[in-house]
N, C-alpha and C positions, 0 to 999 in steps of 0.2 A: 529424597528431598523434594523432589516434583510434587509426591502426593501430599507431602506437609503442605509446600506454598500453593496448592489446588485447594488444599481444604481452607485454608488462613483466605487465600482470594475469596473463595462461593461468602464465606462465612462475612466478609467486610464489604461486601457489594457486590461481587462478581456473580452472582447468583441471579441477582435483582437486575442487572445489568443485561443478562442471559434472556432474562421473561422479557423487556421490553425488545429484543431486539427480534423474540419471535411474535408479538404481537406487531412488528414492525413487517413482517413478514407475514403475517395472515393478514394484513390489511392490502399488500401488493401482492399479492399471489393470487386475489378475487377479479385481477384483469390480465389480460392476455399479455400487457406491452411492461404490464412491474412484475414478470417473470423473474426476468435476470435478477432485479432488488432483492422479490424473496429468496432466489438460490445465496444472494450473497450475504444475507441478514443472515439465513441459516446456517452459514460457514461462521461467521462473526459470532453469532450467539454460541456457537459449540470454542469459539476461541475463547469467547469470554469467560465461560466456565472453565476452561483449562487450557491457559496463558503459557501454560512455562514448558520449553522444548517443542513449541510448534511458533508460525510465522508468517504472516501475511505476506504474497508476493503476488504483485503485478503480474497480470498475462503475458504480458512481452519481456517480461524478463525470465518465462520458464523456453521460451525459444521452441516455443511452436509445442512441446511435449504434451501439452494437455490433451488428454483424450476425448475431450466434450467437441460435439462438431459443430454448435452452435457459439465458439470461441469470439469469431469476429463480428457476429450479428449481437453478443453480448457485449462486446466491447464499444461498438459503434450507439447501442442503444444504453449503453452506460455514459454516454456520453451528455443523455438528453435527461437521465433519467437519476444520476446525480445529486444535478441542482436539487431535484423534488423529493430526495430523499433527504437533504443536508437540511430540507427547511421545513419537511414535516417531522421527523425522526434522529435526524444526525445531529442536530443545535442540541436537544433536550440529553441524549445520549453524551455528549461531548464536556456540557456541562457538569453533567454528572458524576463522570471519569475524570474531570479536571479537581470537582469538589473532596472526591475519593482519594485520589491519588493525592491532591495536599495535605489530606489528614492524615494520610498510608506516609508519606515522605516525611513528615513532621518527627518520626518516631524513628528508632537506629534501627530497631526491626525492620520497620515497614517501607525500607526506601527501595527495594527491589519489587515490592507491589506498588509502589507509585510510579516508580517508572515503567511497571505495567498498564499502567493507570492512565499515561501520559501517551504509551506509543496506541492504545487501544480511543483514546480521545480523536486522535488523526485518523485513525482509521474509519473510525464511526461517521466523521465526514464525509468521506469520498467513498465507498465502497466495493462498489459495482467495478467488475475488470482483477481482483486478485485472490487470490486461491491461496489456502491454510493448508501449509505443510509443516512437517516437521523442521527444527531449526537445520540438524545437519542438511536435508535436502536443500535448504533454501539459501546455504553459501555457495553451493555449488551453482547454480544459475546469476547469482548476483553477482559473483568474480567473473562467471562468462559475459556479463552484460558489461561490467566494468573494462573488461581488457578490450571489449568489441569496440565503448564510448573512446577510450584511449588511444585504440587504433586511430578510429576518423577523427579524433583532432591532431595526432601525429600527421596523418594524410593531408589533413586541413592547412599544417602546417608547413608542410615540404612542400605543396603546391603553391602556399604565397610566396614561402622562399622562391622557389622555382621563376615563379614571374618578377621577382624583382631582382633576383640575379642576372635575369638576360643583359645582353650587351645589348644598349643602346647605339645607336649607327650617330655616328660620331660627325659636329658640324662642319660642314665644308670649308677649308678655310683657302679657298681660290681666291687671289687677288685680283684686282680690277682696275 
């Protein structure tokens, strides 16, 4: 079924979608500092061609495992570098995937490529900072991110309990 809905995706945009996101990447890959852009347009364009059983996941949420040792100097200069891709490349991208995906979701077929359509739109936004893995790989780090988030507001929460349980020192009631 993968390689049907791969071929149905290239065939209805996802192909087209693929060219711009590597021409989005030979254009930052010609400076030293839109490295990290092209490594993540080049993830993104190979997602884009083939959507179904793989997954976009943030760096902090594979919990350190990545084996690239430029991880935090990509993260911090995804920070700067972002904005300049969402407003040369991600708007026109996003559009695109928005226009796709409502024509793909209009049809009984096509609502499982639109909502490929739809999560691939967000991602063309923001980029930089997440790595394409396969979908099973990518529950397992996202339940680990989720139980970690739940812990500290658990913790968040026993400690304002905590302070407004104490005993207040009670007013002196000495006559005079």
């Amino acid at each position: 079924m993968h390689f049907a809905g791969c071929l149905l995706w290239c065939a209805l945009g996802g192909g087209w979608t693929a060219l711009f996101w590597l021409i989005g990447a030979a254009v930052f890959s010609l400076t030293t500092f839109g490295r990290p852009l092209a490594r993540a347009a080049i993830e993104m364009a190979g997602l884009s061609l083939s959507p179904f059983g793989r997954d976009a996941v943030h760096i902090r949420d594979l919990g350190g495992q990545d084996p690239v040792p430029t991880t935090a100097i990509a993260s911090v200069l995804g920070f700067f570098l972002n904005p300049l891709w969402m407003l040369t490349f991600g708007l026109p991208l996003c559009a695109a995937y928005l226009v796709i995906g409502i024509f793909c979701y209009l049809t009984v077929r096509g609502r499982s490529l639109g909502l490929q359509c739809f999560r691939m739109a967000y991602l063309s936004l923001w980029p930089v900072g997440r790595r394409v893995i396969s979908t099973d790989l990518a529950t397992v780090p996202c339940q680990q991110a989720a139980v970690e988030r739940f812990a500290r507001v658990q913790l968040r929460k026993a400690s304002q309990n905590e302070r407004t349980d104490r005993p207040t020192s009670a007013p002196s009631t000495s006559a005079r």
